[in-house]
N, C-alpha and C positions, 0 to 999 in steps of 0.2 A: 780404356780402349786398348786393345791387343795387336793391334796393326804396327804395321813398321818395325816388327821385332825378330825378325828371319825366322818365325814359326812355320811360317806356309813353306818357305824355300827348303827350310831341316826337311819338312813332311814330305815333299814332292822327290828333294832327296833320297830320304829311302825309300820312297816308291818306285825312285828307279834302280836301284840298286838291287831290290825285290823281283823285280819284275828281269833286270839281267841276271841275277843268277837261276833263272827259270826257264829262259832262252825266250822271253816273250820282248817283241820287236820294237810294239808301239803302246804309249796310250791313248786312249781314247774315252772324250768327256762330253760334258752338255754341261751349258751353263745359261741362263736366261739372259735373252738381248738386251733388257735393258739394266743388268748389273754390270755397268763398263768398269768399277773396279776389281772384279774380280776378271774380265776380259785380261783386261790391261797385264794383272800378273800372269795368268797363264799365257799372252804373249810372250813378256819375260821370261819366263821359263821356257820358251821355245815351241811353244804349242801353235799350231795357224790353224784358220775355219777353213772345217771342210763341209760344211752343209749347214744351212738352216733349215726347220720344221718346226710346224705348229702341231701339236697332238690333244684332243679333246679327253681330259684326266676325268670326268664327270664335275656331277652336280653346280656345272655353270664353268667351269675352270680350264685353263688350257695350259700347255706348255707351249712359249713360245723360245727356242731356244737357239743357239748355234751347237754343233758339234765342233768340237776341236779335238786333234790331233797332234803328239809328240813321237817321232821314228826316234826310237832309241839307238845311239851309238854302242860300235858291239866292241 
């Protein structure tokens, strides 16, 4: 198991550090409702729901997901 090792926190790290030296403001993601631990750390990192949607992907399947959002500090 790979979890609990500050690999997502490193990774989200230089995403934002990528994304400031770019001059890009926010991020923005989807993550599926019902994986609350992956919710849970992208709260932690600062991220809050800005919408949920369902989207029909084909052959039987949907996305059912939240969008979430982080306003980078400049």
């Amino acid at each position: 198991n790979r979890r609990r090792r500050g690999i997502g926190r490193a990774i989200m790290a230089f995403v934002e550090r990528y994304c400031a030296r770019r001059g890009i403001g926010a991020i923005e993601l989807a993550v599926n409702k019902r994986n609350k631990d992956a919710i849970a750390f992208y709260r932690r990192m600062g991220f809050v729901r800005t919408a949920s949607f369902i989207k029909d992907i084909g052959d039987g399947f949907v996305r059912d997901d939240y969008k979430m959002r982080k306003v980078l500090s400049r």
